[in-house]
LUMLO-743560 format. One line per field, with one value per residue (C-alpha): residue number from 1; x, y, z. Coordinates in Angstrom, 2 decimals, padded with zeros to 5 digits. Example, Ala and Ser with C-alpha at 12.3 -4.5 7.8 and 13.67 -1.06 7.14 Angstrom:
2
n = (1,2)
px = (012.30,013.67)
py = (-004.50,-001.06)
pz = (007.80,007.14)
***
This chain:
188
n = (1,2,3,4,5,6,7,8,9,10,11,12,13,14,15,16,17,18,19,20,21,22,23,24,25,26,27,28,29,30,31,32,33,34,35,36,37,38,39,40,41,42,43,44,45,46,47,48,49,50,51,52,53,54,55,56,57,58,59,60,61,62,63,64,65,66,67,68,69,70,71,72,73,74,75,76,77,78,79,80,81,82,83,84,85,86,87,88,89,90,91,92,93,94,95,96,97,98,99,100,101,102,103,104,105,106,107,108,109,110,111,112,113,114,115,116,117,118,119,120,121,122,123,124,125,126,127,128,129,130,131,132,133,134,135,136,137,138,139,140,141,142,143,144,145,146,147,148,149,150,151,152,153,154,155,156,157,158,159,160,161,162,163,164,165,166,167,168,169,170,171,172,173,174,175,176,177,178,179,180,181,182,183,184,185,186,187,188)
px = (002.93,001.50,004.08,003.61,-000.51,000.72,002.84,000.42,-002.19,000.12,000.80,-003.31,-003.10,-000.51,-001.88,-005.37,-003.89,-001.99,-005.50,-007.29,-004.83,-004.85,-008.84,-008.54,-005.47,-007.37,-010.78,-008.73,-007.44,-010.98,-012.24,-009.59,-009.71,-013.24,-013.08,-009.76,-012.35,-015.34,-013.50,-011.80,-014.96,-017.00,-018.87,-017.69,-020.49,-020.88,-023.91,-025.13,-023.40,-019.84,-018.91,-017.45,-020.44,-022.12,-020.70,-020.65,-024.17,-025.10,-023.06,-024.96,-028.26,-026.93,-025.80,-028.95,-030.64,-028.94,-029.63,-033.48,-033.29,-034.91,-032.68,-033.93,-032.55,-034.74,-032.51,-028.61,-027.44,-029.13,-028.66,-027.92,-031.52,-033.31,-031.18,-032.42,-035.98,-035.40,-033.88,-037.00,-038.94,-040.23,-039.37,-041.06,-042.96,-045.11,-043.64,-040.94,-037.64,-035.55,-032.32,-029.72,-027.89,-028.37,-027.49,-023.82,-023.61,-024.43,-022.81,-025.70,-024.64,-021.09,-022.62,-021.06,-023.99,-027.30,-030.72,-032.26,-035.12,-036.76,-039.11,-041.41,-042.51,-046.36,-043.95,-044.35,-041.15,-040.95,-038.03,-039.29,-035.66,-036.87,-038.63,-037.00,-038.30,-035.75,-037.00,-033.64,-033.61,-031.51,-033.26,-032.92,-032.52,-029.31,-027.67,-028.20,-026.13,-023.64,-022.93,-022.89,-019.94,-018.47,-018.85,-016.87,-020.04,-020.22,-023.50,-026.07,-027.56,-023.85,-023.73,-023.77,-026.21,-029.11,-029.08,-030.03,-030.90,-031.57,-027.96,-024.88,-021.84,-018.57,-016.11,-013.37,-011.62,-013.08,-015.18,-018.02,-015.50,-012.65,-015.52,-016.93,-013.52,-012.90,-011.21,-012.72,-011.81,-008.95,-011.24,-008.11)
py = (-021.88,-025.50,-025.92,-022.65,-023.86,-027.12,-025.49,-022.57,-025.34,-027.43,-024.36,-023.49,-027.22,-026.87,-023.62,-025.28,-028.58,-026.10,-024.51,-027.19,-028.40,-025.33,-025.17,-028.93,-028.23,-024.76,-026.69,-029.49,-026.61,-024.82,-027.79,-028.33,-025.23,-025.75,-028.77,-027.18,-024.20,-026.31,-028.75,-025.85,-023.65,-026.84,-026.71,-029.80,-030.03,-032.59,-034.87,-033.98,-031.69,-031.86,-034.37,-031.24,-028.96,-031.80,-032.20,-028.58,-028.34,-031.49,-029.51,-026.12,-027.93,-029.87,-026.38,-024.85,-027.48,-027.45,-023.97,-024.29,-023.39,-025.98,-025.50,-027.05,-027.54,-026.10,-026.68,-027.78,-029.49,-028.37,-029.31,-026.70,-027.56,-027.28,-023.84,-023.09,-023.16,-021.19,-018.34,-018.35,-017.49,-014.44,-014.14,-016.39,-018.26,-016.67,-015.74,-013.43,-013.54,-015.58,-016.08,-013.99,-017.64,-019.14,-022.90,-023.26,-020.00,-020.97,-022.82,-025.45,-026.51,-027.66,-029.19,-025.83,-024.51,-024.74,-022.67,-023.08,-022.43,-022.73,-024.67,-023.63,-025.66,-026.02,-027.58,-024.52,-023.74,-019.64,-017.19,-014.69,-012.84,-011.29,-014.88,-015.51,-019.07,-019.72,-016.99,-015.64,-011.66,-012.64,-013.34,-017.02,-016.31,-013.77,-016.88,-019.30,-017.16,-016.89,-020.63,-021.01,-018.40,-020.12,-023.39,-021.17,-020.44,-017.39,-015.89,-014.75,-011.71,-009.98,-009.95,-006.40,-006.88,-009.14,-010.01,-014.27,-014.31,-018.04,-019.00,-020.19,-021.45,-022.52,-021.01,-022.94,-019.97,-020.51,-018.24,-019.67,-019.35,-021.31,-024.20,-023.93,-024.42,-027.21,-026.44,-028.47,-027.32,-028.44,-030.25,-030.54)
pz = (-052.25,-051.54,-048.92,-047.06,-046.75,-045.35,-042.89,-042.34,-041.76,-039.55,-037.66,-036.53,-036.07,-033.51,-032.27,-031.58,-029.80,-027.52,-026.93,-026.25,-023.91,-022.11,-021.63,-020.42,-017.82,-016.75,-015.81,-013.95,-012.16,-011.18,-009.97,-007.77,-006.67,-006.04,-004.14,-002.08,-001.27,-000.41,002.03,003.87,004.22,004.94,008.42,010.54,012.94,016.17,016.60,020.31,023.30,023.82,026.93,028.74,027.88,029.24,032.38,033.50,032.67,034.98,037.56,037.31,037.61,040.37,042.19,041.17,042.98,046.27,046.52,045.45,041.93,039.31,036.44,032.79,029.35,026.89,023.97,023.37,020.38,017.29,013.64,010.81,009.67,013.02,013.17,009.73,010.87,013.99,012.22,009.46,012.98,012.70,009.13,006.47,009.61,011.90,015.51,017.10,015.90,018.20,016.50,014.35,013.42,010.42,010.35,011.03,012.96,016.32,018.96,019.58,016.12,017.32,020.73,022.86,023.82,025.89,026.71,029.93,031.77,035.19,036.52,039.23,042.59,040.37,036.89,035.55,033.25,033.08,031.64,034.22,035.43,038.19,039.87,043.31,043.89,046.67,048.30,049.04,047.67,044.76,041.23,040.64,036.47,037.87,040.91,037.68,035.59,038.22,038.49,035.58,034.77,037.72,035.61,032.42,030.70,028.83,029.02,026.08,028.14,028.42,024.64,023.10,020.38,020.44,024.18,024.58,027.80,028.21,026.34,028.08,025.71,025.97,022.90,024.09,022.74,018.74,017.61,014.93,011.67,013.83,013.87,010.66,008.91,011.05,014.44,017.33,020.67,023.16,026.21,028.48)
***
């Protein structure tokens, strides 16, 4: 009987190692899990435009110009915070809601995109669509938009839902979840 305790005893003994050892290997398991999962979701954003979004949008406002449109960037490279406070716009802070983007869901936040604006023979700097400054028939907002497709920009305005008119991107081909998990586009 006193050996059948000891064995009985050495047996939960046994039984509760095992456990334990389980619980430990488990939780080394989460976490790297965890850390797989947060390095592969991570957003891997740039620090100002990319060169070629660059370039191309030196080019429009050089066309522009020659034509007698005064072309200006409003906005390109944004942080995930500066997009955070955009989207509360209209939201938790007072004004119209300019932005469905959250930070990490917008192109400014990987350099790819810009907002522009004109500017008027007085330095006035208007959104007005219909404004034909150049005098020519033609809206200069709409012969903008046009070099600038020219240039492979997409354009905010042909969007479906939530129409940007003052946004001009280049995807590259990735769409915002290619670029938060890490893809950076091909500039050749």
């Amino acid at each position: 009987m006193v050996r059948l305790k000891k064995r009985l005893k050495r047996f939960w003994f046994v039984i509760l190692l095992l456990f334990i050892c389980f619980l430990y290997i488990q939780s080394l398991y989460n976490e790297h899990k965890n850390q797989s999962n947060s390095i592969s979701t991570k957003t891997i954003e740039a620090t100002g435009l990319n060169p070629l979004v660059k370039e191309k949008t030196n080019q429009l406002i050089q066309q522009a110009a020659k034509i007698g449109i005064t072309v200006i960037i409003t906005d390109d490279f944004r942080s995930s915070k500066d997009q955070d406070q955009l989207y509360e716009k209209g939201r938790t802070v007072s004004g119209n809601i300019v932005t469905n983007a959250k930070g990490g869901e917008s192109y400014h936040n990987y350099g790819l995109a810009v907002d522009f604006a004109l500017k008027t023979p007085t330095g006035d700097v208007i959104w007005d669509m219909e404004y034909d400054g150049n005098k020519n028939g033609r809206s200069d907002w709409y012969e903008v938009v046009d070099l600038a497709k020219a240039l492979g920009f997409s354009w905010g305005g042909d969007w479906a839902q939530f129409k940007d008119y003052p946004h001009l991107q280049m995807d590259f081909g990735l769409s915002i979840n290619d670029l938060q998990n890490g893809e950076k586009p091909d500039e050749t």
